[in-house]
N, C-alpha and C positions, 0 to 999 in steps of 0.2 A: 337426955341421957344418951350415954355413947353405945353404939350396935356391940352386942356381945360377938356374933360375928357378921362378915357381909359377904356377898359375893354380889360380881356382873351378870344385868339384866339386859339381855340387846332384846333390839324390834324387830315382833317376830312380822315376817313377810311372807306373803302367799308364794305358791312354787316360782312362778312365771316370772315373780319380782325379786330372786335370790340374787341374780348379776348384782344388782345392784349395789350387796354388800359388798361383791369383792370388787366394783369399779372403783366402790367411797373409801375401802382399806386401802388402797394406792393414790398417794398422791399428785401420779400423773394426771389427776383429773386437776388439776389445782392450772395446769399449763394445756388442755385440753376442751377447746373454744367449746365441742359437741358435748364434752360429758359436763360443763356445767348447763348447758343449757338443757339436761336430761335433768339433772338437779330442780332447775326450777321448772319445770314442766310438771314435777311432782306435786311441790308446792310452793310456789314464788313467795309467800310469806313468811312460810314457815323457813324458808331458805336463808331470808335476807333477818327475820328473828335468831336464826340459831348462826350469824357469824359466819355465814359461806363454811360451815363445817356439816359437811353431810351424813356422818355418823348421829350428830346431834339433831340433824334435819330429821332426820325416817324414825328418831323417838317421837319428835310434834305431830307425824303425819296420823290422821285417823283412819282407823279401820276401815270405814266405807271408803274413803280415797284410796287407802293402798288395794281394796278391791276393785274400786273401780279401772283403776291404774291396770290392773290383772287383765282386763277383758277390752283394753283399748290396744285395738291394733296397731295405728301410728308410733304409739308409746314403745310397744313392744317392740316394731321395727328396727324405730330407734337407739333402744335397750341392747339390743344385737347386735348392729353396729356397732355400737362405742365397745362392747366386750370384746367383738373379733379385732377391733381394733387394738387395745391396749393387749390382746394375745399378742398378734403379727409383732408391738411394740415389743412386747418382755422376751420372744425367740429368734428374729429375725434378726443376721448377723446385720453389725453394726459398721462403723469407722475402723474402730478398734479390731475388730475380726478380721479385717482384712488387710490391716497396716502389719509389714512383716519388716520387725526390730530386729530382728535374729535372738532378739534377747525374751526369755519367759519372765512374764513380767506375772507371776501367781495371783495378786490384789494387793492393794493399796489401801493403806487404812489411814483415814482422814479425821483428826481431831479438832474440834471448835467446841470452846465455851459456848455458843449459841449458833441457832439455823435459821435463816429467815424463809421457810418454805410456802405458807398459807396462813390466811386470818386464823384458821382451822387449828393451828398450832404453836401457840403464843410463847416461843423459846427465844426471841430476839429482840434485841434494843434498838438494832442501826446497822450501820455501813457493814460493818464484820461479818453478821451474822447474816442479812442479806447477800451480801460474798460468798459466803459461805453455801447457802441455799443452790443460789445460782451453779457455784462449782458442781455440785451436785447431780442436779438438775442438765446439766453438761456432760456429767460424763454418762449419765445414765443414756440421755442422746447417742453421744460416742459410743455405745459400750465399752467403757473403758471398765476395770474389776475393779469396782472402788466398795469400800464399806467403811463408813462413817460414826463415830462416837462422840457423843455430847451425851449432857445432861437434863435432863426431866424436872423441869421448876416447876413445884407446886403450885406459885402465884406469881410465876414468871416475870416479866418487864415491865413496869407499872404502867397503868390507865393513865390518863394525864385531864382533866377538868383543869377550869380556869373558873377564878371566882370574881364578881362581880369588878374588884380590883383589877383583875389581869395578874394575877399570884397562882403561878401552879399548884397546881394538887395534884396528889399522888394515890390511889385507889389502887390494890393489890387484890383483885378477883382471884378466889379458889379456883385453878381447872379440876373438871376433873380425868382422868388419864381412860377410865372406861368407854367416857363419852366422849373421844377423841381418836380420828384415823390411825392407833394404834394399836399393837398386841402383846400380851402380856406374855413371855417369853415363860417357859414352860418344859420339866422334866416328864420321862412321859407316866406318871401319875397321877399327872397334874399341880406339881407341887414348883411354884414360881423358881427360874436359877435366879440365885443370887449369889454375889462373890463378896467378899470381906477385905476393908483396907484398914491397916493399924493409923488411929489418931490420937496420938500422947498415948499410949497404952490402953486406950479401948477400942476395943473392936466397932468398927462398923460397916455394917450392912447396906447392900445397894440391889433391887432387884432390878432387872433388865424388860425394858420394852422396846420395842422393834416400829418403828417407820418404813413403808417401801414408801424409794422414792422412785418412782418407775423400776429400775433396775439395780437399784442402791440402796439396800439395806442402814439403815439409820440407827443405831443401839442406842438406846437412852439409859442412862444411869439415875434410880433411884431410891434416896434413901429413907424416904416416907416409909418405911414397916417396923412393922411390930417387932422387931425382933432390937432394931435399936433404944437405948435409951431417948429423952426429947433432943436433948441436944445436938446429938449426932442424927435426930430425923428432918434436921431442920437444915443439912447443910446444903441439902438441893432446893430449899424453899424458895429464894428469890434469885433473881438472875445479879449478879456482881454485887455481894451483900456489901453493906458498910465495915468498914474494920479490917486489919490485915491480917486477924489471925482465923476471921470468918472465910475471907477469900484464899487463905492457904490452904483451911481444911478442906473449898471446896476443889483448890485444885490438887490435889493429893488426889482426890476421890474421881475428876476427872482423867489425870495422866495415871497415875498406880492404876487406879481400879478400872479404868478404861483397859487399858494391856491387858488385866487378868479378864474383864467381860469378854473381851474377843474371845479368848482361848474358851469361857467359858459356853461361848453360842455357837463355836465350833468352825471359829474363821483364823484361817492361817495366811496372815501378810507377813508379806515380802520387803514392803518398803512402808514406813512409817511418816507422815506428812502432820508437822502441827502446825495450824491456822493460828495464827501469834503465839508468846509464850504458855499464855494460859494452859495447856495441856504440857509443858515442858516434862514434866515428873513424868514424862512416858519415857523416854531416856533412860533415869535413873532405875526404871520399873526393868526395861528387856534386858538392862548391862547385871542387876541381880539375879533376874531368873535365870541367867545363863552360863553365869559365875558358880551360882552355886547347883545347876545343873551338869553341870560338865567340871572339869579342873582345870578353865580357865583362871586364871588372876583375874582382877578389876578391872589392870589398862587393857588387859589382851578381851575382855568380853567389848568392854568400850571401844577396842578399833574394829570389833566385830558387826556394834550394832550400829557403829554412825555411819559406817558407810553408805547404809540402807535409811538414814535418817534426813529428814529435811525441813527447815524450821520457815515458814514462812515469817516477814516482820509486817505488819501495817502500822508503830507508830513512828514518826518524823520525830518525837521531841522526848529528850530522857524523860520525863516526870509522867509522860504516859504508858511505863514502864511497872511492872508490881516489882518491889522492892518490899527485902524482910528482913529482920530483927537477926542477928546472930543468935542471942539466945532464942531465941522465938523457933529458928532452925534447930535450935539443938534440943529442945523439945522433943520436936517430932520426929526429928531423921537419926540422932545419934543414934540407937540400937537400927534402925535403917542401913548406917555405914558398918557397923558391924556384922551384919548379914549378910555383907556386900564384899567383908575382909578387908575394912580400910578405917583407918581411923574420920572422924568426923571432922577434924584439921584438914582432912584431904577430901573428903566430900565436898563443904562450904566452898573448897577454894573455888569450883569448879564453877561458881558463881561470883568469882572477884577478878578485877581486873589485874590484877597484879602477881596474879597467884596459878598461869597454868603448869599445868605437870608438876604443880608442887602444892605442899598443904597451904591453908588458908589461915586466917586469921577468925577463930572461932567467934572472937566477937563482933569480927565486921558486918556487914551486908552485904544481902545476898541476892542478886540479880538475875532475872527470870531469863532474860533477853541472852544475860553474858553467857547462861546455862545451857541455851540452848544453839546458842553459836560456837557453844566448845566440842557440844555433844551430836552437833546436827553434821554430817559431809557436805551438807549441801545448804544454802542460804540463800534468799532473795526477798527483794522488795517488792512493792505493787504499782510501780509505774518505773519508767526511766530517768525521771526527776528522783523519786523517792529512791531508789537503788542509791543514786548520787550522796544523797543527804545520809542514808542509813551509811555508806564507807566509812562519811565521815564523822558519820556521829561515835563508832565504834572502831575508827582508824588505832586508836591509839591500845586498840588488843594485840595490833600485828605492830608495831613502833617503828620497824624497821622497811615495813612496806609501804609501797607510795600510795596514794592514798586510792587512785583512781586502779589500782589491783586489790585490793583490801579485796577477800574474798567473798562478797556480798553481790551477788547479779540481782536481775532483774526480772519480773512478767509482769506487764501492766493487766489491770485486773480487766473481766469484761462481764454483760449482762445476759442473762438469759432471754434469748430472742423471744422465745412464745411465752412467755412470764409476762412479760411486758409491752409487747407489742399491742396495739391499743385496735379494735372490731376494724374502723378507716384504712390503716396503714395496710393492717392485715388482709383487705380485701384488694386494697387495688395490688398491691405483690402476689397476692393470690390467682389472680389474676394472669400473671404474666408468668408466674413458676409453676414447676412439678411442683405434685403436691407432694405432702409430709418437707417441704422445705426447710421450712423455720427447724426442726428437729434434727436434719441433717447437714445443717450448715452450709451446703453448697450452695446457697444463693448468690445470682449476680445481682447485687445492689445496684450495678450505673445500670442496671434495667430502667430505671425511677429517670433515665434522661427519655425512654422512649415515650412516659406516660402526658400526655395531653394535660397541657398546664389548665383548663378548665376542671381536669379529671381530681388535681392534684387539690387544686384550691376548695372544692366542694368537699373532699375529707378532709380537710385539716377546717372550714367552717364547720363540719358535724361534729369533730372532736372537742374545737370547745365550746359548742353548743352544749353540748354532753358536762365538759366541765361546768358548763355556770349553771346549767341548774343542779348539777352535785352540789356547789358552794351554796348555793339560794338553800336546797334542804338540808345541808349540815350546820349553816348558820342561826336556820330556822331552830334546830332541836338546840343546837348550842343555847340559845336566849331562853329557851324555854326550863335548860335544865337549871337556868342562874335564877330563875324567878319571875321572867318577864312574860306578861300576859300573853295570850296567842295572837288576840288582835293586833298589840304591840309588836311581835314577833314576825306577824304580816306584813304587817306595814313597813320594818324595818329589811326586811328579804325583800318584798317584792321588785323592786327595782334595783337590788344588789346586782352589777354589773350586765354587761351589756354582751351581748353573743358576735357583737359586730366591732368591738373594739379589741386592740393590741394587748393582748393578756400576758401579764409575766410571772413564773412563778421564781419562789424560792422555797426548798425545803429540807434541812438538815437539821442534823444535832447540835441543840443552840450552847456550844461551848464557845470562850469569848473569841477565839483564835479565828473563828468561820465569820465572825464581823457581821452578824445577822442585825445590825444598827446602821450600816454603812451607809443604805437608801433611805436612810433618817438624817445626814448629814445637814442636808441644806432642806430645810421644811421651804423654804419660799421657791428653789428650784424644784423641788418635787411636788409641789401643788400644782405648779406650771404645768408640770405634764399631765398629772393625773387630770386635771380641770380643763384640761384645751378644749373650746370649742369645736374646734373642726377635725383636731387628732389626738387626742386624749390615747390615757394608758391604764391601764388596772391588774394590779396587783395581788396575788394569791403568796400567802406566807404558812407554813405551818410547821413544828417539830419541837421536840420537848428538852427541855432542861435535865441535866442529871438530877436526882431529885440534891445532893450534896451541894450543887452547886449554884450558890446566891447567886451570883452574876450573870449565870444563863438564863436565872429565871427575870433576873431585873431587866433584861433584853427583852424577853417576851412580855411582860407589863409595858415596855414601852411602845411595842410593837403595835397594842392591842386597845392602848390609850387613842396612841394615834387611829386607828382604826377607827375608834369610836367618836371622831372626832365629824360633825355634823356634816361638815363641807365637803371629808371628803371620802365615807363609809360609804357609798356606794361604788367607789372605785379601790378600796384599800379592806380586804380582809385577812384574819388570822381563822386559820383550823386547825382545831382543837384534836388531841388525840391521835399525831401523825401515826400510822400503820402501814402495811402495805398497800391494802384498799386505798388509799389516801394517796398515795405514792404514784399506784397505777394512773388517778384521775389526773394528776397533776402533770407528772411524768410525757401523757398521752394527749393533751388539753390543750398546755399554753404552747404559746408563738413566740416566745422567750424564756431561755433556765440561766438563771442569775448565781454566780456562782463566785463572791468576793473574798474567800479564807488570804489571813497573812500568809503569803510566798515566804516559804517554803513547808508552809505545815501541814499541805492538806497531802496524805500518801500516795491518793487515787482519784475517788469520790467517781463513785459511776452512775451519783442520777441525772446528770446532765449525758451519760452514755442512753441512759433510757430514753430522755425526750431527743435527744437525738435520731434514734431510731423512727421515730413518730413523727417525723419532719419539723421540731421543735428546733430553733438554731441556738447558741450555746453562747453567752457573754459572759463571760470568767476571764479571772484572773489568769498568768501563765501560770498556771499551779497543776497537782499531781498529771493523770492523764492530756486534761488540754496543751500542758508545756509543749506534750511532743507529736499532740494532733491537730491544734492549729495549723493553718496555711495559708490564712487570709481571704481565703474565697468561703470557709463553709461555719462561718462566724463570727466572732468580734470578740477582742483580747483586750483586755480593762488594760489599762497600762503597760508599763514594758516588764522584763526581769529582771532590772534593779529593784534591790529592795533597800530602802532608809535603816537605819539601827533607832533612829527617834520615829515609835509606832503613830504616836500624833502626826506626823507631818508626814509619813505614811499613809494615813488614814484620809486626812485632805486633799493629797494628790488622786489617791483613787476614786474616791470620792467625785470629783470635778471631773476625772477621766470617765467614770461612770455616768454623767449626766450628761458630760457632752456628748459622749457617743448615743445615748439616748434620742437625744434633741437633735444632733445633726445629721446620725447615719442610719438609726433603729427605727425612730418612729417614721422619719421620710419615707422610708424605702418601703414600709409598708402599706402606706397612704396611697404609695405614687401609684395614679391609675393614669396616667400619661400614653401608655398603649394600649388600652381598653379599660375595662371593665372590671378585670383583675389584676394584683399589683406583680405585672411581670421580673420584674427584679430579683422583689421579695422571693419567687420561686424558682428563680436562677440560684437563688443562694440555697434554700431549702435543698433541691436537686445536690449542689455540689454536696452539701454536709449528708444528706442522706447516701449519695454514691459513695466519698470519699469516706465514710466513717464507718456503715454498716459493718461490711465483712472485717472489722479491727475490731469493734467493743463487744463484739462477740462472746460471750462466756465460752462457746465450741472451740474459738482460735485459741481461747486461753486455756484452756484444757488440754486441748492438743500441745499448746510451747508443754506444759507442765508434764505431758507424759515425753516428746520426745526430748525436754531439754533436761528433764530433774530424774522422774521416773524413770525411764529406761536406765539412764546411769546409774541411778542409786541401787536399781534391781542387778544389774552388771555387777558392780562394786561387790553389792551384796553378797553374793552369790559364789563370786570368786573368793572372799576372803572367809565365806563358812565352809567352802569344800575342805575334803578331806582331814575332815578332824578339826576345821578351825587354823589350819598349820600357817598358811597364810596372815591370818590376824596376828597369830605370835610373832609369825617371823617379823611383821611391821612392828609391833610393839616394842622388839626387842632392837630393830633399829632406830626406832623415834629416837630410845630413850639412849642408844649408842651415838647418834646425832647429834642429838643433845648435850649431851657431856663432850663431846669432842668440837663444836661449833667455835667454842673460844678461840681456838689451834687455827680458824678459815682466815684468811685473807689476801688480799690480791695485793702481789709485792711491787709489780712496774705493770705498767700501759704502754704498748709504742703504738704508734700509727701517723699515716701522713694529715696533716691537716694544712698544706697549702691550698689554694685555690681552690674550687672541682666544679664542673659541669654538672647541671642535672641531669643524672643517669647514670653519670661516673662512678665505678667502683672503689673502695677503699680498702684496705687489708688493715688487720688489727692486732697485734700481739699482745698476749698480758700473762704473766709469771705468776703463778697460785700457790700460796700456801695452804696446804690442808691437814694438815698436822696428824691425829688421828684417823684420819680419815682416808679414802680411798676416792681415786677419779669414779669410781661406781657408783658414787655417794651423792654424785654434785653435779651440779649442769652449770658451766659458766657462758653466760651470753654479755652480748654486744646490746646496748639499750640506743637507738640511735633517732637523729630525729631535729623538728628545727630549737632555738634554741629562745627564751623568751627572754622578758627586758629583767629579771631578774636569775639568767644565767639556767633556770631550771630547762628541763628537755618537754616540750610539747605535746603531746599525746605520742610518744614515741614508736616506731617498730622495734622487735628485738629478733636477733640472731644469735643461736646458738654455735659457738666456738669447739671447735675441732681440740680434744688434747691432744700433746706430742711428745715428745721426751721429755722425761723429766726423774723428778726422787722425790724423798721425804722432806727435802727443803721447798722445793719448788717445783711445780709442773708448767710448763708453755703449751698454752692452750693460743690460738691461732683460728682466724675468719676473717669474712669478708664481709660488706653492707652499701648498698645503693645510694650515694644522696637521693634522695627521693623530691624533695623540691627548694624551690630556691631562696635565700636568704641566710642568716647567718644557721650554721647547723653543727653539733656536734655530737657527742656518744660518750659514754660512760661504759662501766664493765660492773660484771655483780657474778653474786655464787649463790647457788639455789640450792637446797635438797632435793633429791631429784630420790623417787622412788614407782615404779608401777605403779603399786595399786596407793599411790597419795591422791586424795581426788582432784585436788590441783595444786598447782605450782608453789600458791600461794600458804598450803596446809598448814605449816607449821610457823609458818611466818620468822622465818629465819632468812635473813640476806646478808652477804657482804659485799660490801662497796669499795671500789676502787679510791 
């Protein structure tokens, strides 16, 4: 029978043991070596039963312990520290408090479908949401003013089993929200805030609960209450449900209702950040409330809020994009765009490619991505590769700009140091640094060339010591949950890999694109290895299939086959249920991160940044991040940056480049004891990737790009285009759209300039005659694009000079400059006309060029 009502029952604790509630409500402890180990101090079983969530811990604990607990001094000591600790943490200025922008940056509100924070809080599937955690978890370091909105999944990201076949299964555990580091956000009667978002014309309800993440408040949206019908309680039930019109309502309910939670828990940002499109509808949400708050129009609230807008992208390839039904939008937003004062022709467009500054095609589709790259000032990818690929994937919004200016920058993503850093690594940098390091970023990583190669090689053996028996007990309960006797279970663990041999992992989301088959290519060259008598290798694989997708899961069946295969299961495992637990051992363990996605589709991928930090060296593909941190000393690059269009003959090449380097450069070099007793090479190379990579995969360095490269401007932008009255927004809006109508009238009538001979260094002069028709030299910036020239005529990564006007009329103006050859071979230059405005966020905004 269902409770006619219910309320929360927390564990009651004696006086002396109260900290401990407010250490466990913070999830700084989650990144805080001491307060977990105050955790299991309490009860190491009861720790490691309730999922490393300590809320859930101190219900298992029994009375006589948490007494006993009360009157042990040690404990208490301890207790006290970790509190004064996470004080000094949550007051003491930060990075941020001392970096002076000129510009007031109020907070920043930070939007993800998912968080990958702790086991403790099951809101995440993968890379994203782990991203996401980390960002977090970074700026709260920083104290950067960040406050964060997602959503509260009842049965979150699925459990993942494997059945006797090697066939994923999919299990959806109830959480629940009481018995979790969280707090139920609250009027002061006690009565839950909840905010309301329209879906097809019913109401529904969302009540708010709160995560600290150290110093970063976390809002969760949920619509499990009473107050909704089933339907609309179910639209936070799983993390990325099946169906498009499941994942519309939930992101309606993440971007609308996220906007109004802020306002409703009483946080006023300044600049708006969404972690992929998924939160897009936050856009649409602040350009209403502020339309029909004030007497702004549409465009003019929209040039009001994008300035302060900034869309992050992480995927490489269209179809990894949400895409929706015309009618399916008109559904739900039509009375939306009326609220708004625009017809629903001109809302839809705002999501089509063909359609900016002008209505849409109501029946077309409608594009999360295009949404939010019309509506954001600000755009980037998550590596320097991925920047690359995203221009291009979305060049054709700007048609008339070159590809490598498409206004889509870049920050490569990075890891949260003390998240991930594995007890070894941590000790000997501890060692050699201030303390509180790891949280404050200022580490000298080439410290690690000072440290005593005996010192280096004895932690990186404890590390995966550490791993193989984590694999020996996860593989153990794996057999057991399929059926197999304990004895059997024994006997098949106990010789599971070896603490003294070359361990490699791999571990992602097995979509087919990441090629988690590829060390399956050649079964007679990979036995080779695994089986060497004198220098064998061993294998760690673990991550889950989307539950949709057959093919991920056919890869993991074959993964697991082989596995089980007599000759070579004690060198070749699969683990079952990848999480972050999982991530950390792995991450922190092997002596290789194997990392073969098809070039170009991987955006980022930062768990080869993880084991990197852990003295792991990295053998990837040139793909996301590696592209542009290789250097040949602090790792090994599968192949080159070509890539085939036939993925078979792709897949061969890598494949064979994968083995050799195994066989001729991987496994040798770890072997070689040729200068003692330990394999010095091997830790020549570890040193460099550990010095040369540290200070970059950094989540703090990427926090930092993100406040002074995105954040501070967008809060600039911001700022200046809502003073006084908004007057600024108008007055852009009302030149967009005078730009716009008058752009036909632009063109560049003649070119002069010398183009004999020239020296490098030699100056050049440039004349060119402009038509601007309606428009005004105030309107227009004309530059010199100059530079050398390729085997098809195009201009090189070129410099540009902006051109001097001079006299001129309404037929023509003579605009005049000058440009450096800059270096030698064939070189030449080109002319173009920009719109040129203050407050445009760049050059590129409107995507309006003309060409000589």
């Amino acid at each position: 029978m269902r409770a006619l009502r219910s309320f929360a029952v927390r564990a009651s604790l004696p006086e002396q043991l109260a900290p401990l509630r407010v250490i466990a409500t913070n999830l700084r402890w989650s990144w805080d070596a001491r307060a977990v180990d105050l955790f299991r101090w309490v009860d190491p079983q009861a720790w490691e039963s309730s999922g490393h969530d300590p809320i859930q811990m101190l219900g298992l604990v029994s009375r006589d312990r948490l007494a006993e607990l009360a009157d042990n001094g040690p404990f208490l000591s301890l207790l006290q520290s970790v509190e004064e600790g996470l004080e000094r943490y949550l007051t003491e200025p930060r990075w941020f408090q001392q970096h002076d922008s000129g510009v007031a940056l109020r907070q920043i509100a930070y939007f993800s479908p998912e968080f990958g924070l702790a086991e403790a809080l099951p809101i995440y599937s993968g890379g994203l949401g782990i991203l996401a955690g980390d960002h977090l978890k970074a700026a709260s370091d920083l104290g950067v003013p960040l406050v964060a909105v997602g959503l509260l999944y009842r049965e979150g990201y699925f459990r993942q089993q494997l059945n006797q076949d090697g066939w994923q299964q999919e299990r959806y555990p109830a959480v629940d929200p009481h018995g979790m580091p969280l707090t139920l956000l609250t009027t002061g009667d006690g009565t839950p805030v909840k905010i309301e978002v329209d879906l097809q014309d019913v109401s529904c309800a969302a009540q708010l609960w709160q995560a600290s993440v150290g110093r970063v408040p976390l809002l969760l949206l949920d619509c499990d209450v009473e107050d909704n019908d089933m339907q609309e309680r179910r639209v936070t039930d799983r993390l990325y449900p099946g169906g498009s019109e499941p994942r519309l309502r939930q992101e309606i309910v993440l971007g609308i209702g996220g906007v109004r939670a802020l306002q409703a828990a009483g946080y006023d940002a300044g600049v708006f950040h969404t972690n992929e499109g998924h939160a897009g509808f936050l856009a649409f949400e602040r350009i209403r409330r502020l339309a029909t708050a004030t007497d702004l129009a549409f465009v003019e609230a929209l040039e009001a809020t994008r300035a302060s807008t900034i869309f992050t992208t992480h995927t490489p390839v269209p179809a990894g994009i949400d895409v929706y039904d015309g009618e399916l939008m008109k559904r739900y937003f039509e009375s939306f765009a009326k609220d708004c004062g625009i017809t629903f022709a001109e809302l839809i467009g705002l999501g089509q490619r063909n359609h900016a500054g002008a209505a849409g095609d109501e029946s077309g589709a409608f594009n999360m991505a295009i949404m939010a790259l019309r509506l954001a000032g600000f755009s980037n990818g998550v590596s320097k590769l991925h920047g690359h690929v995203s221009r291009g994937m979305f060049a054709e919004l700007w048609p008339d700009v070159p590809e490598d200016e498409v206004p889509i920058s870049s920050i490569t993503n990075g890891v949260h140091v003390p998240t991930w850093l594995g007890p070894e690594m941590a000790g000997i940098l501890g060692r050699r640094l201030s303390p509180g390091w790891a949280e404050t970023g200022g580490a000298r990583w080439d410290s690690i060339e000072e440290v005593p190669d005996a010192e280096l090689w004895r932690a990186r053996t404890q590390a995966r010591e550490r791993l193989v028996y984590f694999v020996r007990e996860r593989m153990q309960a794996q057999l057991l949950a399929r059926g197999v006797s304990e004895a059997e279970a024994a006997w098949w663990t106990e010789n599971l890999f070896d603490p003294s041999i070359l361990t490699i992992g791999f571990a992602r989301r097995f979509a087919q694109y990441k090629r988690g088959m590829l060390i399956l290519h050649d079964l007679d060259r990979l036995k080779e290895l695994l089986l060497s008598d004198i220098r064998p290798i061993q294998i760690v694989l673990a991550g889950k299939a989307h539950p949709m997708d057959q093919g991920g899961k056919e890869i993991i069946r074959e993964l697991v086959h082989f596995a089980s295969d007599a000759e070579v299961r004690g060198r070749f495992a699969f683990i079952e249920d990848y999480d972050m637990e999982v991530g950390r051992m792995l991450t922190q363990g092997v002596d290789v991160w194997l990392n073969n996605p098809r070039r170009p589709l991987e955006a980022c991928g930062t768990s080869g940044m993880k084991a990197a930090i852990n003295g792991g060296l990295n053998c990837s593909v040139l793909d996301g991040w590696w592209d542009e941190c290789y250097d040949g000393r602090n790792g090994w690059a599968i192949g080159t940056r070509d890539a085939s269009a036939d993925a078979d003959y792709q897949d061969r090449v890598d494949a064979s480049a994968l083995y050799d380097l195994l066989a001729r450069e991987i496994v040798p070099r770890f072997y070689d004891r040729s200068e003692g007793p330990i394999p010095r090479r091997w830790l020549g190379r570890m040193k460099g990737s550990i010095g040369r990579l540290g200070g970059y995969v950094g989540a703090d360095r990427m926090v930092r790009d993100y406040v002074e490269r995105l954040y501070i401007p967008a809060a600039s932008k911001g700022a200046a285009l809502g003073a006084g009255d908004y007057e600024r927004a108008r007055a852009l809006a009302r030149w967009k759209a005078r730009v716009r109508a008058g752009w036909p009238g632009v063109s560049v009538r003649d070119v002069a300039g010398d183009i004999t001979a020239a020296d490098v260094g030699e100056e050049r002069s440039v004349t060119a005659t402009v038509s601007l028709g309606e428009l005004g030299t105030g309107d227009v910036v004309v530059q010199a694009a100059h530079g050398r020239v390729g085997a098809n005529g195009e201009l090189m990564s070129p410099s540009v000079t902006d051109l001097t006007p001079g006299d001129g009329h309404g037929d023509g103006f003579r605009y005049v400059g000058s440009f450096t050859a800059q270096s030698p071979g064939l070189y030449g230059f080109a002319v173009r006309v920009l719109p040129a405005h203050e407050d445009l966020t760049g050059a590129m905004d409107l995507g309006l060029v003309a060409w000589a």
